[in-house]
Every structure is written in structure tokens, then in C-alpha cells.
C-alpha positions, 0 to 999 in steps of 0.5 A, spaced: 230 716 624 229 719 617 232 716 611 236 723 611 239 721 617 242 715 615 247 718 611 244 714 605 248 717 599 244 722 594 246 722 587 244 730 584 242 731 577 244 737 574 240 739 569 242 746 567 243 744 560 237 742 558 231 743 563 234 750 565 235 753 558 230 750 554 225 756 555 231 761 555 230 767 551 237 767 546 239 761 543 246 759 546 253 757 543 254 750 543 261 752 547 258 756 551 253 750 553 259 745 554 263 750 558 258 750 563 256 742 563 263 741 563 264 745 570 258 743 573 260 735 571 268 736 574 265 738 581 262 730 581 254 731 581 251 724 579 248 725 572 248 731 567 241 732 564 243 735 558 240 737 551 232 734 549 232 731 542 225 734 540 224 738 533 230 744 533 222 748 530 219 748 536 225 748 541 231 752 537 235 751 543 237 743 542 238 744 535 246 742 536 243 737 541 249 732 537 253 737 537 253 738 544 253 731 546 260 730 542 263 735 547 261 732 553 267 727 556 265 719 556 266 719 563 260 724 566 253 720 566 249 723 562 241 724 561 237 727 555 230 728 553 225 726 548 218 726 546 216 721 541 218 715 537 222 719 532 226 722 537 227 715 541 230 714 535 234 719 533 237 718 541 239 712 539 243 714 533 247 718 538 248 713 543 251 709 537 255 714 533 256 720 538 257 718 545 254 713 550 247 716 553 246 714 560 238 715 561 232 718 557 227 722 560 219 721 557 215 726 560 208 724 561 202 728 565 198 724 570 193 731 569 191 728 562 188 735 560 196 738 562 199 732 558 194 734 552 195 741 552 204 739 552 204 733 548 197 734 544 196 726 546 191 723 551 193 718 556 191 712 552 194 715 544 201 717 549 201 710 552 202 707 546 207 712 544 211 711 550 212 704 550 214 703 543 219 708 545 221 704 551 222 699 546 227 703 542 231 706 548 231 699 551 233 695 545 240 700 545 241 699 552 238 706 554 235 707 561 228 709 560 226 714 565 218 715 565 218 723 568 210 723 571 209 730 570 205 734 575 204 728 580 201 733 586 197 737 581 197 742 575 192 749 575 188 745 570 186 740 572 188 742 580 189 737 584 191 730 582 189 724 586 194 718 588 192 712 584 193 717 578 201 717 579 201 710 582 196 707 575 202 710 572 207 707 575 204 700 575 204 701 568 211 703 566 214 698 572 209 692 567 213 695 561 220 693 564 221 701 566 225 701 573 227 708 573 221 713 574 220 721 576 215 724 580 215 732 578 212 737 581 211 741 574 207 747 577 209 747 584 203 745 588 206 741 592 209 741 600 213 737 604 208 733 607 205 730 600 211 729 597 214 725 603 207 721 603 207 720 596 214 717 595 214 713 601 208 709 598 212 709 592 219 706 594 215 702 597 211 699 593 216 698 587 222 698 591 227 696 586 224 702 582 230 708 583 225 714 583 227 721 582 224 727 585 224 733 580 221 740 583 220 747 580 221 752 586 215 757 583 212 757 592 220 757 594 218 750 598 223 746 592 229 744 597 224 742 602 220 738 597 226 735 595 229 734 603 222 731 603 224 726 598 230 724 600 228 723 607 221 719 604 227 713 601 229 718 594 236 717 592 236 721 585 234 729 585 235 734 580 236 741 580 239 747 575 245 752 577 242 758 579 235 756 579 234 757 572 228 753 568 221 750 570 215 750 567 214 751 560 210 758 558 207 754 553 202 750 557 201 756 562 193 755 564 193 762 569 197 763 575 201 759 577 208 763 580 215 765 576 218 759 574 224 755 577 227 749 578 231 748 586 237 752 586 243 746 584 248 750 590 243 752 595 241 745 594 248 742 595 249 746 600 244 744 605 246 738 604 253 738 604 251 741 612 246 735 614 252 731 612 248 728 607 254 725 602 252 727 594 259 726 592 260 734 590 265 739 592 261 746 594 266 749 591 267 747 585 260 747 584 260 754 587 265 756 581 260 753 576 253 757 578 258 763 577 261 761 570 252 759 569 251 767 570 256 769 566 253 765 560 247 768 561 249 775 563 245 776 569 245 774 577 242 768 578 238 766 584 242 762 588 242 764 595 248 761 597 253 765 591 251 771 594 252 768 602 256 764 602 256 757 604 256 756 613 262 756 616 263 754 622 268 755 628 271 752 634 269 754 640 275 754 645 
């Protein structure tokens, strides 16, 4: 019997706000943001991933990042982003002055030429960088969230080895961090690595909540997840519509369109594996649709333009 079998509840991330618009090519109105958030929240996902608090210089999108977490309502979880001390910092000001922050995502490679070629730091220089940030979220009661970027491999360095992902772990989990993500940053994974790699996982820490973050650009992101939560994972994320993914920045050749998995489709299969999320499929429906008018476009959730499984009795 897999863990999906079990019925085990499943906490979904939505992360349209901040992964999903980040390299969106208009900048988008603070309401506009907060109209789509508050949709997607009201439907019950578990956490809302929702605004980076990088340099408004390099990702102009998050500038209203305060301003954006002020319009959320306290009751939703939320999740941001930062990648370095000052933006730790700058997190924990608004955790105090705005309204409680939930969890901060770190990312850190485990291809070391990809982290370089993101963050412009090597393992040893971003480790230093890391756990001092650790140390200013923790010291504000904010739940760090170590994101092991390209955990199954990345076109620059290609494949990436086991012991490099779990070296990572071990090392975050010694610094007091226990919630860790595994991302399939370039789409290189599949089913079967992904439930060998978190099996290992969650069994070696088990009292480590990993999260399972996939980008779709091979379209095996829901069967990567799927993987996941059957492997013991009970965080995942995904983005309505699709939207997001790997940052054109640190595109080193072909790597596929981009995209993170389909929060609709998502919910939908497993709202028909019975697998609880805690989400209406409705609402959320309502929500994916309300993200396309934002964005002016259809989107690629197959579900919009299906509709979910109904079935009948058969007399």
C-alpha cells in the first residue's frame, strides 16, 4: 500500500503570487495580486507562497512585496522568499511590523555551478550566507525553509548525485532547520527518482517536513508530485494555471518551456484519489480562472477547459 493510499492529508502550497509571476513579463498592480491571492486562499490551500523580498532592481515585480503582505488576511499561511542577510532582515521587519510570516524560503543549488550562475556564490560562500540568515528568521520565530534547487539534476552540471541533496540536508538539519524542499528546478526528474529520493529522505530525518516543488517543462510535474506524497511528502506546491518556473536568467541551453505543476489539475486528481487537501475544487476552479483575467491569456490548466470527473450512478 503506498502512502497516497493511506489517505494521509496533503497541504498544497499555492505559489502563483510569488514563484509564478516573478518572471512575468508586466509588472502587476499590488490589487491585482491580492485579488488572486485572496481567491486562491478562500478556496483552503494550505500556505500561499506569496512575494520575494529580493532588490525591486533585479525582480521589479516585488517591489510592493510590503505592500502586498499588508492586504493578506492574518488568518491565511503565508510563505516568502529571500536570498541573502539583508533580505532576512528586511523579512523580519514585516513579520513585526506588517503581518505574521509563516515560513522563508532559501534557495540553494545542490549544482553548484547553477547556484553560482543564480546566486553568484559557491556552496562554501552561500552556506555562510545561509546559516546567518537562518539565525536572523529563527530569532523572529520564522520557519526557515531550505529549497534544494536542482535536487535531480540541471543542464549545467547534468545529473546530480544523491549524497550531494542529502550533504545538504544533513547540514541544514544540524543548523536547527527542519523544513526542507526538494526542487526539480529544470524538470529532469521522473517518477521513480523522485519517490527513491524522498523515501531516503523522510526517512532519515523524519521529523524534517519536506516539501516537493516541480516544474512541468517534460509535463511529468503531477506524476513527479504524485510520487512525492506516495514516497511520505505532505507539503507540495504548485501555481494556478501553470504559470512560472525556471528563471530565464540561468538558462544554460534547452531545457524545455518552463512551468511549475498545474495548482487545478493538481487539486483535481486528488480530490479523485480521495486523497484530502483540504481545498474545494470549485472555489479553486474560480480562482485559476480569476488568474487568467489578470493575466489576460488562457492558461494551461487542463481542468479549466474540461472540467473536473463526474460521476454517475449506474442503476
Amino acid at each position: 500500500m503506498t502512502a497516497v493510499e493511506t489517505h494521509d492529508p496533503v497541504s498544497v502550497c499555492e505559489a502563483w503570487a510569488r514563484d509564478g509571476i516573478q518572471g512575468w513579463p508586466e509588472t502587476l498592480s499590488t490589487s491585482a495580486k491580492l485579488s488572486v491571492i485572496t481567491a486562491a486562499a478562500s478556496s483552503g490551500v494550505g500556505e500561499i507562497d506569496a512575494a520575494s523580498f529580493v532588490p525591486a532592481s533585479v525582480v521589479p515585480q516585488f517591489a510592493d512585496a510590503e505592500q502586498v503582505l499588508a492586504g493578506i488576511d492574518e488568518s491565511f499561511r503565508i510563505r516568502v522568499l529571500t536570498v541573502n542577510v539583508r533580505g532576512a532582515s528586511r523579512v523580519v521587519e514585516a513579520h513585526r511590523g506588517i503581518r505574521r510570516i509563516d515560513r522563508c524560503g532559501i534557495p540553494f543549488s545542490a549544482s553548484e555551478p547553477h547556484n553560482v550562475a543564480n546566486l553568484r556564490r559557491d556552496h562554501a560562500a552561500h552556506k555562510e550566507q545561509v546559516a546567518a540568515m537562518v539565525d536572523t528568521l529563527g530569532t523572529a520565530g520564522i520557519d526557515p525553509l531550505i529549497g534544494v534547487a536542482t535536487a535531480w539534476g540541471c543542464p549545467i552540471q547534468g545529473r546530480v548525485e544523491p549524497d550531494t541533496v542529502f550533504g545538504l540536508v544533513d547540514w541544514a538539519h544540524g543548523l536547527g532547520v527542519r523544513s526542507i524542499m526538494f526542487g526539480d528546478t529544470t524538470g529532469m526528474a521522473d517518477p521513480r527518482g523522485v519517490r527513491r529520493l524522498f523515501t531516503d529522505a523522510v526517512t532519515q530525518w523524519p521529523d524534517v517536513d519536506f516539501v516537493a516543488h516541480f516544474h512541468d517543462n517534460r509535463g511529468v510535474g503531477i506524476a513527479n508530485t504524485l510520487a512525492a506524497i506516495e514516497a511520505g511528502v505532505r507539503t507540495v506546491d504548485a501555481s494556478l494555471g501553470g504559470v512560472g518556473g525556471e528563471p530565464s536568467a540561468v538558462d544554460q541551453g534547452d531545457v524545455g518551456e518552463s512551468g511549475n505543476v498545474v495548482t487545478e489539475d493538481l487539486v483535481a486528481a486528488l480530490t479523485q484519489m480521495d486523497v484530502p487537501t483540504g481545498i474545494d475544487l470549485p472555489t479553486l476552479l474560480r480562482a485559476g480562472r480569476l488568474a487568467e483575467d489578470v493575466l489576460g491569456r488562457p492558461l494551461h490548466s487542463r481542468i479549466q477547459r474540461s472540467g473536473p470527473v463526474r460521476t454517475t450512478e449506474v442503476h
